[in-house]
N, C-alpha and C positions, 0 to 999 in steps of 0.2 A: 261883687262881694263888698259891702259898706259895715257891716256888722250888726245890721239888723234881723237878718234871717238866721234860726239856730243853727240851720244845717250846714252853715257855712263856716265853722265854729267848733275845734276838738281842744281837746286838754293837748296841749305839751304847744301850741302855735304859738307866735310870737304877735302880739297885736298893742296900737295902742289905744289906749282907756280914759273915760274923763272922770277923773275923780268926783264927786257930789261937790266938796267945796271948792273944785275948778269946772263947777258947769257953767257961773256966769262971766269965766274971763275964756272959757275956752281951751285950757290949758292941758296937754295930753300928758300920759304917762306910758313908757312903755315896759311891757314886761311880756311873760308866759302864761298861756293858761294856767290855773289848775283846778281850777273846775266852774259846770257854767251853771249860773245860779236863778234864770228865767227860766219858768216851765213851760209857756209858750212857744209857739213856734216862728214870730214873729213879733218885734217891739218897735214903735215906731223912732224911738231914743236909742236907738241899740242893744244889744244883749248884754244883757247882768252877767260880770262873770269876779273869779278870785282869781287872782294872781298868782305868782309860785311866793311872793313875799308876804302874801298877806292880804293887800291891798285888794279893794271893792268898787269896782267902775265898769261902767258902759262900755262896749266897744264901738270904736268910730274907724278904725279902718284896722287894716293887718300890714305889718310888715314884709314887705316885699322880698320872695323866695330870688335869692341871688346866684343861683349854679351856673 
């Protein structure tokens, strides 16, 4: 799971994102789904998604389930 493939990708996950104007230093953000915004099923840049604050970024990985 890198956050390229939709299927791997629900509303409410915790994942982090590359803003557009942190693609060229690489700088993550993280948050929640809320909802995913590629209609594809696969993106080679990651999956377009909205945040629960707003924000509009790629996914580049998930945060790690800790139970």
């Amino acid at each position: 799971m890198d956050g390229r493939s939709r299927s791997d990708i629900q509303p409410g996950m915790e994942v982090y994102i590359v803003l557009k104007q942190d693609q060229r230093t690489g700088k993550l953000t993280r948050g929640i789904v809320q909802n995913i915004l590629t209609k594809s099923s696969y993106h080679p840049h990651g999956i377009k998604v909205r945040l629960q604050d707003g924000q509009v970024g790629r996914v580049q990985k998930f945060v790690s389930d800790t139970r």
